[in-house]
C-alpha beads as a LAMMPS data file, in Angstrom:
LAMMPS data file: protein, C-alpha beads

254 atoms
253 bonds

1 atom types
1 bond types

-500.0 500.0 xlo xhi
-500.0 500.0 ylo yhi
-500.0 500.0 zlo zhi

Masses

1 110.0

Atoms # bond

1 1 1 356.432 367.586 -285.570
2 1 1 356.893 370.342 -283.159
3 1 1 359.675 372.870 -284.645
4 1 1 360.874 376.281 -283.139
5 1 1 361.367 378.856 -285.785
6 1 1 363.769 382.108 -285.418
7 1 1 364.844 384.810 -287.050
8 1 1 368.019 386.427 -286.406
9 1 1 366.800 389.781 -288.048
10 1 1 363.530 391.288 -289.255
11 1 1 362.880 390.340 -292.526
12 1 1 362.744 393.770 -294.382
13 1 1 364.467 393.010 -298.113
14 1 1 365.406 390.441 -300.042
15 1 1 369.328 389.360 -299.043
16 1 1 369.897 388.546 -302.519
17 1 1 368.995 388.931 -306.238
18 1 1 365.285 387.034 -306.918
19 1 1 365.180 384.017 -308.365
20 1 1 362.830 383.125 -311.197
21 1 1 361.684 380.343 -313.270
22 1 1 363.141 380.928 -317.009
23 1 1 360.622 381.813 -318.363
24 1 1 360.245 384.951 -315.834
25 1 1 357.180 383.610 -313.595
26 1 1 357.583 383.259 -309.952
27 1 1 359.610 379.949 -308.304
28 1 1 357.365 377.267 -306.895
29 1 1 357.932 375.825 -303.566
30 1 1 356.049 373.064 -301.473
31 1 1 355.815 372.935 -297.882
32 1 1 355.330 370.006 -296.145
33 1 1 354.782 369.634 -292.519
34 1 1 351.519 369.028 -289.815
35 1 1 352.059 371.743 -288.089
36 1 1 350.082 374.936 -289.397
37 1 1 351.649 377.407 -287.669
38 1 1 355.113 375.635 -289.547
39 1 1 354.011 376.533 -292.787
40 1 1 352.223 379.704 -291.822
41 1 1 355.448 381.068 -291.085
42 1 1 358.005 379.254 -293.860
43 1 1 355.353 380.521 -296.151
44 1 1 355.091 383.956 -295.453
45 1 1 359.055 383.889 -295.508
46 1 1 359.386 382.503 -299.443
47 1 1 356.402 384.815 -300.695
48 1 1 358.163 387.637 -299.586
49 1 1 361.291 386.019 -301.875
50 1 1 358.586 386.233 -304.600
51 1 1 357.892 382.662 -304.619
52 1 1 354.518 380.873 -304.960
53 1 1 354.353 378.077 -301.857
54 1 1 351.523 375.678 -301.529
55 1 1 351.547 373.786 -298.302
56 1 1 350.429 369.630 -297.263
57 1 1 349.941 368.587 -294.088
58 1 1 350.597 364.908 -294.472
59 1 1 352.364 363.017 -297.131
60 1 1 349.445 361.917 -299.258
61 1 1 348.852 365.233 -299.516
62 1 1 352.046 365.743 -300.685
63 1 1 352.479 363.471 -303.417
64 1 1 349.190 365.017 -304.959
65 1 1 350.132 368.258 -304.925
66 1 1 353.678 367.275 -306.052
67 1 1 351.921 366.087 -308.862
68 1 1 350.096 368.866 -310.110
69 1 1 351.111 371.908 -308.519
70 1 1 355.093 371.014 -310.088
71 1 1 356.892 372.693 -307.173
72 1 1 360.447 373.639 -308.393
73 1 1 361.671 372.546 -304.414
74 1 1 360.139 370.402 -301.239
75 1 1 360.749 371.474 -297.817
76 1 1 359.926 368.652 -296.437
77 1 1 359.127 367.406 -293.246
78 1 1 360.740 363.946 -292.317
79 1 1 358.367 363.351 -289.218
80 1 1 354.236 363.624 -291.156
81 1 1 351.099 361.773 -289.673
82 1 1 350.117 358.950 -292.046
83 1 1 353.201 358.329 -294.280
84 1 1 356.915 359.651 -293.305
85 1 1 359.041 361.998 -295.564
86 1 1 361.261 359.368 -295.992
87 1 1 358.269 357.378 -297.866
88 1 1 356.962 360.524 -299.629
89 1 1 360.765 360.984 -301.454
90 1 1 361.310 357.163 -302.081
91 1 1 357.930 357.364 -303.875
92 1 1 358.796 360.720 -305.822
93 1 1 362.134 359.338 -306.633
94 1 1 360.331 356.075 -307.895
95 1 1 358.080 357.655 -309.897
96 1 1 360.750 359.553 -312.030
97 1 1 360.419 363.228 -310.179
98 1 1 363.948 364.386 -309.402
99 1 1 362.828 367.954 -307.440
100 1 1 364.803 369.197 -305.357
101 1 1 363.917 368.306 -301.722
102 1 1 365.277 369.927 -298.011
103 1 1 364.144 367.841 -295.640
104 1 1 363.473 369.403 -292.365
105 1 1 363.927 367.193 -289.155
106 1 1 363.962 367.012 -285.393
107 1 1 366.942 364.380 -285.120
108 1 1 370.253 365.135 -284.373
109 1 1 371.988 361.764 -284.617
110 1 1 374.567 361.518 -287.933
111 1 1 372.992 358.776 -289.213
112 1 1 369.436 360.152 -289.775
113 1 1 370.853 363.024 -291.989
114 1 1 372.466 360.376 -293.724
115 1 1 369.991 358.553 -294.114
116 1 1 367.650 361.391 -295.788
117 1 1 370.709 362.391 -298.281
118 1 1 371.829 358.761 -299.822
119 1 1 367.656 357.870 -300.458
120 1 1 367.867 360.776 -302.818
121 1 1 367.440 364.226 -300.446
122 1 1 369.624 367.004 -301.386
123 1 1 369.282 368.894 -298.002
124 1 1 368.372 369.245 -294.383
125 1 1 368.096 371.837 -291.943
126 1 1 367.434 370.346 -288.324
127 1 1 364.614 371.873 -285.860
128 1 1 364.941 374.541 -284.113
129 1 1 365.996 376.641 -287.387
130 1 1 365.792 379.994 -288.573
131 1 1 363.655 381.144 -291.227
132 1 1 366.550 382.972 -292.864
133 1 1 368.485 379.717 -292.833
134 1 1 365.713 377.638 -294.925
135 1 1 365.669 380.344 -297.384
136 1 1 369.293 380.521 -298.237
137 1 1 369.593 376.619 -298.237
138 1 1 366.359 376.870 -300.544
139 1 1 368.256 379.105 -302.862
140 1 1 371.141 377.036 -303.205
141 1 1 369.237 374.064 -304.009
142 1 1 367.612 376.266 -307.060
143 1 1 370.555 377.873 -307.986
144 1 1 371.431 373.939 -308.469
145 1 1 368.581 373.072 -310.602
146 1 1 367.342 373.558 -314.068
147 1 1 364.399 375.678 -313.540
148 1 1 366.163 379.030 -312.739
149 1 1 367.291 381.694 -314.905
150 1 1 370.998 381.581 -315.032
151 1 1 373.471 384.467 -313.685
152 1 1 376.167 382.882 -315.372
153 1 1 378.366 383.903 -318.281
154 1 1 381.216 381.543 -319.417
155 1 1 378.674 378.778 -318.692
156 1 1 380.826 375.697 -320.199
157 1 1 383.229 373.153 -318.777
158 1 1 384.427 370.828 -320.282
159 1 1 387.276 368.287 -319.365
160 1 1 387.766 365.932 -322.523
161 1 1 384.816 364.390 -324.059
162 1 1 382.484 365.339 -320.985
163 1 1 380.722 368.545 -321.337
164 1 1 378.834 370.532 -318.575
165 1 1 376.785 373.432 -319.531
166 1 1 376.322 376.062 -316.300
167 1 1 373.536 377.866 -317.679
168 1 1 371.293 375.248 -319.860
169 1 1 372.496 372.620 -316.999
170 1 1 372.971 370.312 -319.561
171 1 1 376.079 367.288 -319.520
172 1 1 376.926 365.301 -322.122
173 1 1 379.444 362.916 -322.772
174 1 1 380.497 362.561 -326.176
175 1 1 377.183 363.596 -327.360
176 1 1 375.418 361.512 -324.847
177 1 1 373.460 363.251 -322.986
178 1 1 373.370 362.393 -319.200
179 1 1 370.445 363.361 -316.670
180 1 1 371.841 364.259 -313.572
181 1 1 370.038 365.422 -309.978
182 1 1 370.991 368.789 -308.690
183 1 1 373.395 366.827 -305.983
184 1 1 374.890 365.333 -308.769
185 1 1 375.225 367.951 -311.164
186 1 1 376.607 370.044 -307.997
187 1 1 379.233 367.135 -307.218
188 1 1 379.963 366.918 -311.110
189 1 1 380.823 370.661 -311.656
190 1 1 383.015 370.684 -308.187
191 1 1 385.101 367.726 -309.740
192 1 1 385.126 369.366 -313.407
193 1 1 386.583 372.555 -311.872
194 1 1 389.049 370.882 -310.476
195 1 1 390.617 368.426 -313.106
196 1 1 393.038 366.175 -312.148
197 1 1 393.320 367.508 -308.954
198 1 1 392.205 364.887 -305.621
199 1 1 389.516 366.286 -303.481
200 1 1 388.860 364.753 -300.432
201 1 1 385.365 363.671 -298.908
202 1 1 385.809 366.216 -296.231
203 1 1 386.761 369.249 -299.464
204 1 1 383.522 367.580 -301.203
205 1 1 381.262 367.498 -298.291
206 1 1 381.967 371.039 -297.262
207 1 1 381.801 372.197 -300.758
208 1 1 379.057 370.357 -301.912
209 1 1 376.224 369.751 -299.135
210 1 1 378.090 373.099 -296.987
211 1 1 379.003 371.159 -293.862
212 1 1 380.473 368.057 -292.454
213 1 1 379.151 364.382 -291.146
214 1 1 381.905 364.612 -288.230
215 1 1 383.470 361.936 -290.169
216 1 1 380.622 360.150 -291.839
217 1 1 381.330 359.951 -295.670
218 1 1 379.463 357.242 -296.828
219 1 1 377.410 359.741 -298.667
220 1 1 380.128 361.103 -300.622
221 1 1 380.831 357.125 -301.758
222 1 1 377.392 356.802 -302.429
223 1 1 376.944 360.028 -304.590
224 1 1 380.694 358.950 -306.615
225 1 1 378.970 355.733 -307.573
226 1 1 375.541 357.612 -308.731
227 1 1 378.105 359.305 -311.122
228 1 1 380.119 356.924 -311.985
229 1 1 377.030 354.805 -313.494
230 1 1 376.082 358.191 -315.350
231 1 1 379.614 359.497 -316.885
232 1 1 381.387 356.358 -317.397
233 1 1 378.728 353.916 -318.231
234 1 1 379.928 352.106 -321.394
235 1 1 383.203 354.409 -321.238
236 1 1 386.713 354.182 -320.350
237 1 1 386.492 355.395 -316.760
238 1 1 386.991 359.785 -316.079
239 1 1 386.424 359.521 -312.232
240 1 1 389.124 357.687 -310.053
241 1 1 389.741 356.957 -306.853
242 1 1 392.743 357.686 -305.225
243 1 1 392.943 355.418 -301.960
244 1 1 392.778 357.124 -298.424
245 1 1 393.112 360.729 -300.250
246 1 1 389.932 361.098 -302.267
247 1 1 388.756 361.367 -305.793
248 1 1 390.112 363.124 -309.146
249 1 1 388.397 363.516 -312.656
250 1 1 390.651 362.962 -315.215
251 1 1 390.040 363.280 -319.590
252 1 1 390.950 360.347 -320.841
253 1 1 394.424 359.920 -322.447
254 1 1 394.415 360.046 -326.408

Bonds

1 1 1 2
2 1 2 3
3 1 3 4
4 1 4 5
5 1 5 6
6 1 6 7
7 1 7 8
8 1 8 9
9 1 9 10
10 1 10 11
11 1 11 12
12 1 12 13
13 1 13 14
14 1 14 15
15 1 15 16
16 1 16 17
17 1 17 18
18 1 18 19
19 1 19 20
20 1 20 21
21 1 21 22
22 1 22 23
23 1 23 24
24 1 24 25
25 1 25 26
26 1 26 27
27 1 27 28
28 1 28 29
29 1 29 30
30 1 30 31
31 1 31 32
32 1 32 33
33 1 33 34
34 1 34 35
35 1 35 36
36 1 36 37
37 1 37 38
38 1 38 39
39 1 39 40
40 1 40 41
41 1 41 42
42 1 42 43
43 1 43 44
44 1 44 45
45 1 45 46
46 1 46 47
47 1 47 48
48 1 48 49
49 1 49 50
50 1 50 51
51 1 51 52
52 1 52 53
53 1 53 54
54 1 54 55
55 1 55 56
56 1 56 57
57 1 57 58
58 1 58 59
59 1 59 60
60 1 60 61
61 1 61 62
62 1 62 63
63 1 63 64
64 1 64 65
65 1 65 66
66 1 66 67
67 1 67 68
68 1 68 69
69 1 69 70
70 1 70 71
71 1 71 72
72 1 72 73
73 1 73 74
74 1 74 75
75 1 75 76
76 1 76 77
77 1 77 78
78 1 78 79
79 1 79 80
80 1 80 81
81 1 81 82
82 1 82 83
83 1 83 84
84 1 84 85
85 1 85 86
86 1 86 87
87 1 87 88
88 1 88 89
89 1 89 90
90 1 90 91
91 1 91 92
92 1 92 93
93 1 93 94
94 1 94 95
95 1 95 96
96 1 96 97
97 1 97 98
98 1 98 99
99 1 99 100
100 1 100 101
101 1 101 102
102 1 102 103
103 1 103 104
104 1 104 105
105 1 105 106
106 1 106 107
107 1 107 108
108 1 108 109
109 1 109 110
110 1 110 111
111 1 111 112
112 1 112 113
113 1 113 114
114 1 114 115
115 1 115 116
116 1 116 117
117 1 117 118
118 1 118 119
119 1 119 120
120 1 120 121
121 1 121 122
122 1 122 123
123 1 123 124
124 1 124 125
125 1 125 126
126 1 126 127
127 1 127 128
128 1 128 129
129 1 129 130
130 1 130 131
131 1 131 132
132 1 132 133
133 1 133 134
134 1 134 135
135 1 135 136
136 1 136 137
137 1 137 138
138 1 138 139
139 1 139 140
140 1 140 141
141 1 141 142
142 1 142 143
143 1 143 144
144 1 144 145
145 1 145 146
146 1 146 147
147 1 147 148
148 1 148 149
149 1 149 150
150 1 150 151
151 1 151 152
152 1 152 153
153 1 153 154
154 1 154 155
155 1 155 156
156 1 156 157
157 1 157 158
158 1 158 159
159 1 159 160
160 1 160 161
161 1 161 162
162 1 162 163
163 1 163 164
164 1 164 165
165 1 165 166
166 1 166 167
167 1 167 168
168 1 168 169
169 1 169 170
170 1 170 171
171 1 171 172
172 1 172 173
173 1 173 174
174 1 174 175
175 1 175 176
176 1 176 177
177 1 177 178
178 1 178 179
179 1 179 180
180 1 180 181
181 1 181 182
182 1 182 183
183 1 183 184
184 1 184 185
185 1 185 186
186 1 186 187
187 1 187 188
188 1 188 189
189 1 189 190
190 1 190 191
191 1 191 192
192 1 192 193
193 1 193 194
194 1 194 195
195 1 195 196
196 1 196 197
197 1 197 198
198 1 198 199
199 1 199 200
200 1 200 201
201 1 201 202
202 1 202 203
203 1 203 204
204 1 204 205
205 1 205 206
206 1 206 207
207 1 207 208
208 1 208 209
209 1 209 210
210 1 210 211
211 1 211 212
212 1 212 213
213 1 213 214
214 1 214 215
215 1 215 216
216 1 216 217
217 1 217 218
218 1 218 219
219 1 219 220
220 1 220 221
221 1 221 222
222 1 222 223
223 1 223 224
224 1 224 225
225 1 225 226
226 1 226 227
227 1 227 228
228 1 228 229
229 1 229 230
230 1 230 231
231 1 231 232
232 1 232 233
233 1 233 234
234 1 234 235
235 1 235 236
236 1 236 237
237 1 237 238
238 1 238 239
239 1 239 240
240 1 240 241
241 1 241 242
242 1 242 243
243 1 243 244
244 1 244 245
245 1 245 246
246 1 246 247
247 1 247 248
248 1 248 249
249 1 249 250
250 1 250 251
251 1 251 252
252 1 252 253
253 1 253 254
C-alpha cells in the first residue's frame, strides 16, 4: 500500500540513548510492506539507530523470516498482497510468538485501529507518517519488551503478593510466574504504580498506547480481561472495577 513518508528534520544523530539486545548485539527489526521504496527508507532510518532490519514484501514472507531471523519488533503493514497483516499477527499470535508488532496502515476510521490492537497489535502509526515518528513508537515498544538492556535502577514493584520486576521484566504472583505481552506488562506496571488509586480508560489509553480512540475503549476492557485471566487466575481477585470511573489494583486484605 501506497504510504507518504516525511521527515520533519534531517536525520543527523541519534535523538536518544541506543538500544541493544542484553547481551550487547544490535536490536532486530522486521519490515513488512510491498512497497520497496517503504522499506528502503524505514530501513535506512533504524540502521542508522544501530539496528539490524530485514524486510518482506508479502506476508508469507513474513512469517518465514519471523521465524528465523527472530526480529525483536514488526512494523507491519496491515494492507500486503497475498495474506493481510491482520492474518500474518493472528498466525504469529497462534503459534506462541508474542513480538512486538506496529502495524502501519492507510485507514483512518476508529474501528480499524481497534481492530489491529484487541487481535494482539501493540501499535499503529497511520500513512502518511514520518520516519522520526516510527522510530520513537519503535523504541517504546522495546523499551516495553524483554529483549533490551535495562536503564532502570529500583527495578521492583510490588503491591502484595504480585511482583513486577522493571529490569528482568519478570511478574510473579506468589511465586507464580505469569507471561505477559509488552501491552500487558505496560498496562500492569501503569496500574502497579498506582495502587489503589482508579484510573480511567481515557488516563490508561493516553498513558499506555500514547493517544486516545475519541471515545472508543473497548480496548482498554479487552486488555483488563487479558490481565485479569493472568494475575487473578485461581486467586482472590487484585484488579477491580469501579463502575463508570475506571479500574484500581488493590493487595489483597490479610
Amino acid at each position: 500500500m501506497l504510504g507518504k513518508v516525511t521527515t520533519s528534520a534531517p536525520i543527523t544523530a541519534p535523538a536518544a540513548p541506543r538500544l541493544t539486545r542484553a547481551d550487547g548485539s544490535p536490536l532486530r527489526v522486521l519490515v513488512v510492506d510491498d512497497e520497496n521504496s517503504l522499506t528502503d527508507l524505514l530501513s535506512m532510518a533504524l540502521r542508522y539507530e544501530g539496528w539490524e532490519v530485514k524486510a518482506a514484501p508479502d506476508g508469507q514472507t513474513a512469517l518465514s523470516l519471523a521465524r528465523d531471523f527472530k526480529p525483536d519488533a514488526i512494523v507491519l503493514d496491515v494492507m500486503l498482497p497475498d495474506i493481510d497483516g491482520l492474518q500474518v499477527l493472528g498466525r504469529l499470535r497462534s503459534g506462541g510468538d508474542d513480538t512486538p508488532i506496529l502495524f502501519l496502515t492507510a485507514k483512518d476510521a476508529v474501528e480499524d485501529r481497534v481492530t489491529g490492537l484487541t487481535a494482539g497489535g501493540d501499535d499503529y502509526v497511520t500513512k502518511p507518517f514520518s520516519l522520526e515518528e516510527v522510530v520513537a513508537r519503535l523504541r517504546g515498544l522495546i523499551r516495553r519488551s524483554a529483549a533490551m538492556v535495562s536503564e532502570h535502577g529500583d527495578s521492583r514493584i510490588v503491591v502484595g503478593d504480585l511482583v513486577l520486576d522493571e529490569e528482568s521484566y519478570e511478574v510473579s504472583r506468589a511465586g507464580r510466574e505469569i507471561e505477559l505481552t509488552a501491552t500487558e506488562f505496560e498496562l500492569l506496571r501503569f496500574l502497579m504504580r498506582n495502587p489503589r488509586r482508579v484510573l480511567s480508560k481515557a488516563q490508561i489509553l493516553d498513558r499506555v498506547w500514547s493517544y486516545d480512540f475519541g471515545g472508543k475503549s473497548s480496548v482498554v476492557e479487552i486488555y483488563i480481561s487479558y490481565l485479569r485471566k493472568k494475575i487473578d487466575a485461581g486467586e482472590e481477585p487484585m484488579i477491580h472495577t469501579v463502575r463508570g470511573v475506571g479500574y484500581v489494583i488493590k493487595p489483597i486484605a490479610s
